[in-house]
C-alpha positions as CSV (number, residue, x, y, z in Angstrom):
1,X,0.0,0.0,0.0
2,X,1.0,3.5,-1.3
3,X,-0.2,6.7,0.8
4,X,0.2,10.0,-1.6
5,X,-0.7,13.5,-0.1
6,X,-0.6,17.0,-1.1
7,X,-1.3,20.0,0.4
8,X,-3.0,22.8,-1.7
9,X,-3.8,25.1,1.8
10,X,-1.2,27.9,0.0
11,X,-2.9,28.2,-3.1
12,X,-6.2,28.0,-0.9
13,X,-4.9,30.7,1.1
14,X,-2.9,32.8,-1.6
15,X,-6.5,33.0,-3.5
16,X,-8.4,33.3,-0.6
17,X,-10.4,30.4,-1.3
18,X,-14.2,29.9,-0.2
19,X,-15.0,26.2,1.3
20,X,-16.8,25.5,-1.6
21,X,-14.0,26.2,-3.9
22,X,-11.7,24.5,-2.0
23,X,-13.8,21.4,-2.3
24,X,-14.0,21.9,-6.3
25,X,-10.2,22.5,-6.7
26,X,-9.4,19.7,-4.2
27,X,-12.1,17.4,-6.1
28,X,-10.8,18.1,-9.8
29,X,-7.1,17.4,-8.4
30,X,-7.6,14.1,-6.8
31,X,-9.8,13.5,-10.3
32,X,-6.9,14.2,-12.8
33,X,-4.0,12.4,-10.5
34,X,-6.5,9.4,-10.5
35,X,-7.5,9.5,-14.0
36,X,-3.7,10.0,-14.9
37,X,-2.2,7.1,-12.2
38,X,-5.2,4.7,-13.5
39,X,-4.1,5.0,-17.1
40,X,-0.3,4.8,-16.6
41,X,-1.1,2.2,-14.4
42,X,-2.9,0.0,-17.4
43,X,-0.6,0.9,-20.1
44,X,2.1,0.1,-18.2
45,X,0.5,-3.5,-17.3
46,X,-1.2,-3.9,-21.0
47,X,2.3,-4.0,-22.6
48,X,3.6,-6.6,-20.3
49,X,1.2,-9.2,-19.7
50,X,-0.3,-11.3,-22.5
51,X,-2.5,-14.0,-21.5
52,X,-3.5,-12.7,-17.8
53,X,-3.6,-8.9,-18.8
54,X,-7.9,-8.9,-19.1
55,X,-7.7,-11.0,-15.5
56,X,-5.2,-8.3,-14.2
57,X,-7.0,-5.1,-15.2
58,X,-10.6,-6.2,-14.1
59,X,-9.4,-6.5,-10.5
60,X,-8.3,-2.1,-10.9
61,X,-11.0,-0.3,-9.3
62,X,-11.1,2.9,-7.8
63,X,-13.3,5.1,-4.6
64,X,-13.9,8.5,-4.2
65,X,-15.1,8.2,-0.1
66,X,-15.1,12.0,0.1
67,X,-13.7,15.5,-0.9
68,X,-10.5,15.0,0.2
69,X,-9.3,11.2,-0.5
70,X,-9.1,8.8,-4.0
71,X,-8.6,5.6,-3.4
72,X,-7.1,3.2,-6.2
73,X,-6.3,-0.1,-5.8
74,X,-6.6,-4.0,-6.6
75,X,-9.6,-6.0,-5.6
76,X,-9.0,-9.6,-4.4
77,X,-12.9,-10.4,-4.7
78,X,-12.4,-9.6,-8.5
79,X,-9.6,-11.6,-9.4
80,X,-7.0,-13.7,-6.7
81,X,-4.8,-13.7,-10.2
82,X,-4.2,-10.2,-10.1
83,X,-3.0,-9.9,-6.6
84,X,-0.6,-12.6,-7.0
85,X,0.9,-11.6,-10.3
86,X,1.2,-7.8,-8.7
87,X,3.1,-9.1,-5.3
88,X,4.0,-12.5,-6.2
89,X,2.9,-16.4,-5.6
90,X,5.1,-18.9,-4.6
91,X,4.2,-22.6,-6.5
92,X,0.5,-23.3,-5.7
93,X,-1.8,-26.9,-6.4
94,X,-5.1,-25.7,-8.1
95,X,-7.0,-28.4,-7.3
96,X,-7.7,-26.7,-4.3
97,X,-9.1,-23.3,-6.2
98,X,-10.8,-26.2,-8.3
99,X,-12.6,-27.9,-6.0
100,X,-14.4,-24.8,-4.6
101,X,-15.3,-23.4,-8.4
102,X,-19.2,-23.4,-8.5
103,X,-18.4,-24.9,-12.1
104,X,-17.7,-28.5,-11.0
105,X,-19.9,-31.6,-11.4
106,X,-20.6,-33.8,-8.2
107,X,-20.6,-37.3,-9.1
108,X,-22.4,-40.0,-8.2
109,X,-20.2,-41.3,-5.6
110,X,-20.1,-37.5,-4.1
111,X,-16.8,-36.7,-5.9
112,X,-16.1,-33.8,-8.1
113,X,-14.8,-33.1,-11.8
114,X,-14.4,-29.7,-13.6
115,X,-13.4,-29.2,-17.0
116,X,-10.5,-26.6,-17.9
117,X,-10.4,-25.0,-21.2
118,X,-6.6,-24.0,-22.5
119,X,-6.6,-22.0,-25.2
120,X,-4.1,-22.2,-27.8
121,X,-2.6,-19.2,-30.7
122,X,-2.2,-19.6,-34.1
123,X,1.8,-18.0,-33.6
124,X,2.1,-21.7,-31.9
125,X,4.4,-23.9,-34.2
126,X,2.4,-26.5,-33.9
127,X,-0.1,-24.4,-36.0
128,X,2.6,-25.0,-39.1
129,X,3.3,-27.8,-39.3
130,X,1.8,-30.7,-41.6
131,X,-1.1,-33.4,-40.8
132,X,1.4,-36.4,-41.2
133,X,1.5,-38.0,-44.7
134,X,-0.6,-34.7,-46.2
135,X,0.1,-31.2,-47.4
136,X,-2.1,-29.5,-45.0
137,X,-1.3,-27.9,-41.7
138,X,-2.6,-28.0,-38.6
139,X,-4.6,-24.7,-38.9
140,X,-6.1,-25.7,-42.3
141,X,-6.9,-28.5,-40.8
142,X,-8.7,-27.8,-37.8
143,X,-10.5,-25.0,-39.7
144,X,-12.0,-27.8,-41.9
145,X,-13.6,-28.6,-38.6
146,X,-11.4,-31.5,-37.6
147,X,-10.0,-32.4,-34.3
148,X,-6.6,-33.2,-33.2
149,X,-5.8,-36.8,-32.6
150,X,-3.0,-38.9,-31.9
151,X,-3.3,-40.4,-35.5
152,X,-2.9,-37.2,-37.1
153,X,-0.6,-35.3,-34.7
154,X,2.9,-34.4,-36.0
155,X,5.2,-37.2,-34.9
156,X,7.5,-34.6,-32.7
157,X,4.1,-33.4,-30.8
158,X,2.6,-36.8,-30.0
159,X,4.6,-37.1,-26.6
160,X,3.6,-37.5,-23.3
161,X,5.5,-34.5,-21.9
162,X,7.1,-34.5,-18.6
163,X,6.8,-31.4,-16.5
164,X,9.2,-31.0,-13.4
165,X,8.5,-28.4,-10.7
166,X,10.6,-27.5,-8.0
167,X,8.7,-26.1,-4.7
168,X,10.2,-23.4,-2.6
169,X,10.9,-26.1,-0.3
170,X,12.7,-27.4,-2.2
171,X,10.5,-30.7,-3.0
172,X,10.7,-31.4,-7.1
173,X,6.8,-32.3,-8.4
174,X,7.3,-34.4,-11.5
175,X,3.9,-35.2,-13.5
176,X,3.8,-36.9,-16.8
177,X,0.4,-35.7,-18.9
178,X,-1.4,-38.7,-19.8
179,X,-2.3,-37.7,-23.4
180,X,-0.2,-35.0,-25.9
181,X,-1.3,-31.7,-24.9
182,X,-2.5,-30.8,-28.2
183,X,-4.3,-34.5,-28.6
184,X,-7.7,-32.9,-29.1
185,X,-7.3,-29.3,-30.4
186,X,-10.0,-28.0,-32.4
187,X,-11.3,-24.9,-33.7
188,X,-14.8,-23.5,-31.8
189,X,-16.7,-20.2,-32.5
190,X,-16.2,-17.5,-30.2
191,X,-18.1,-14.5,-31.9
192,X,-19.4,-12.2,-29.3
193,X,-22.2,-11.1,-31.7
194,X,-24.0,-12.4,-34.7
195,X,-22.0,-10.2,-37.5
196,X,-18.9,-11.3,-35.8
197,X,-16.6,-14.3,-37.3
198,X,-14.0,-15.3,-34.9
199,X,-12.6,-18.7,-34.0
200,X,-10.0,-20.0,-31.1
201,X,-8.3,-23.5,-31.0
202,X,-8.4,-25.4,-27.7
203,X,-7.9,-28.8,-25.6
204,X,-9.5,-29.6,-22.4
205,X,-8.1,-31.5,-19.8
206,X,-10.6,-33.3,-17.1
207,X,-9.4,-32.8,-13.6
208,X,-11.7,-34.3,-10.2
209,X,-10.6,-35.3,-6.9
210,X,-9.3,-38.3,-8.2
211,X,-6.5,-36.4,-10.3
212,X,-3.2,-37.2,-9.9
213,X,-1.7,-35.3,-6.3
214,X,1.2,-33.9,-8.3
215,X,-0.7,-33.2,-11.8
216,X,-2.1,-29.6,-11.0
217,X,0.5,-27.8,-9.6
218,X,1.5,-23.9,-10.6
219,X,4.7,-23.0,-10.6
220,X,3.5,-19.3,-8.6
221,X,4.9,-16.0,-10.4
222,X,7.5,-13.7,-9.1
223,X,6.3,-10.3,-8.1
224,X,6.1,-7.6,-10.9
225,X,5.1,-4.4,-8.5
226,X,3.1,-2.5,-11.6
227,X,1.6,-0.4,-8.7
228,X,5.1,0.8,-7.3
229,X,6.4,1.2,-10.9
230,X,3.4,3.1,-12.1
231,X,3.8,5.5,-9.1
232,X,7.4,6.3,-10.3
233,X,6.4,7.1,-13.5
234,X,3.2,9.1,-13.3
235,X,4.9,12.1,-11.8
236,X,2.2,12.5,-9.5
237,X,3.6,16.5,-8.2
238,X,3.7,17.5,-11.9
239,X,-0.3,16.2,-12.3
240,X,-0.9,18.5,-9.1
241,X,0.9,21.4,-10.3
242,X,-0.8,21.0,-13.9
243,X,-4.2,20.3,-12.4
244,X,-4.2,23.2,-10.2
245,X,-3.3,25.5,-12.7
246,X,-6.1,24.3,-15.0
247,X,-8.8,24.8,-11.9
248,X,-7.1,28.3,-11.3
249,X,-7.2,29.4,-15.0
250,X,-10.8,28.1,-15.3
251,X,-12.2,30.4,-12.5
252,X,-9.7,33.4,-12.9
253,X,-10.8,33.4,-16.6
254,X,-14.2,33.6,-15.8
């Protein structure tokens, strides 16, 4: 937590300023040094995260309690991602975060499953290279509407891939996927309206309380502080100085 404060009581006093217009001027400066951290803030965090930038910037909010005070923060409730990418997460199993989504099935046997969604780009190599004994690639080929399969998957993508993980305690997680991770892929429709013609490739992997105890670990993220950094580089004094002057030259002009 960052606490900012300026004092405007000598332009207040120079201009012998009335309550009311103390209010206004202190109300329009706490508006442009919000509006200004806010966007620095976004830009700043827009051009460095990819996949977890729309997660990241939903959890920004903002409060005006009163006159004097703007308060801009990060909102747990919004997004737990945010929080951790902004102070850092040390490696983390998901199938704890999993078995409390309100998205999973109960089985019969009182159990749970949830299905996960990974999305995949068309900048992935994968994307390039050629059904085996064909002249079509990948993309053509799930945009014909097929599916990924271990039959058609290029020979150097139908592994089962090993992913190690060491913990901060130093215990290494080793999990070996049960299918390729592109066994599967296919193109769906994701238009958001009816005009709209847009497509994204994905797998889906199945994970329940039965999963594997190593299979859904996180490897955590190290902190990247965009608060702190967009603090240094909003030049919050200048924003005063500018804002004030705007305020001053509205009311002396009229």
């Amino acid at each position: 937590m960052f606490n900012v404060s300026f004092d405007i009581s000598e332009v207040i006093n120079e201009f012998s300023l009335q309550p009311d217009e103390s209010k206004s001027l202190s109300n329009y400066i706490l508006d442009r040094v919000t509006d200004e951290f806010v966007s620095k803030w976004e830009n700043i965090v827009s051009t460095s995260l990819h996949d977890t930038k729309s997660e990241y910037l939903k959890a920004i909010y903002t409060d005006r309690p009163d006159d004097n005070t703007s308060i801009i923060g990060l909102a747990g409730r919004e997004s737990k991602l945010a929080m951790m990418i902004e102070t850092g997460q040390s490696a983390f199993d998901e199938k704890e975060g999993f078995a409390n989504s309100y998205k999973k099935h109960i089985k019969k046997n009182g159990g749970w499953f949830l299905t996960i969604p990974f999305r995949h780009g068309t900048s992935e190599a994968i994307m390039e290279e050629l059904i085996p004994h064909t002249n079509t690639t990948v993309l053509d080929f799930m945009k014909q509407g097929n599916t990924l399969s271990s039959k058609n998957l290029p020979a150097q993508y139908d592994v089962k891939d090993i992913h190690s993980l060491t913990l901060n305690t130093g215990t290494v997680i080793r999990y070996q996927h049960k299918a390729p991770i592109h066994e599967g892929m296919h193109r769906r429709d994701i238009s958001s309206t009816d005009k709209e013609k847009r497509g994204g490739y994905f797998t889906f992997r199945r994970v329940s309380d039965k999963s594997d105890e190593q299979s859904w670990y996180h490897p955590g993220f190290e902190p990247h502080e965009f608060m702190e950094r967009a603090l240094s580089e909003a030049q919050i004094e200048n924003i005063v100085g500018i804002a004030g002057q705007e305020w001053l030259d509205t009311k002396l002009g009229n």
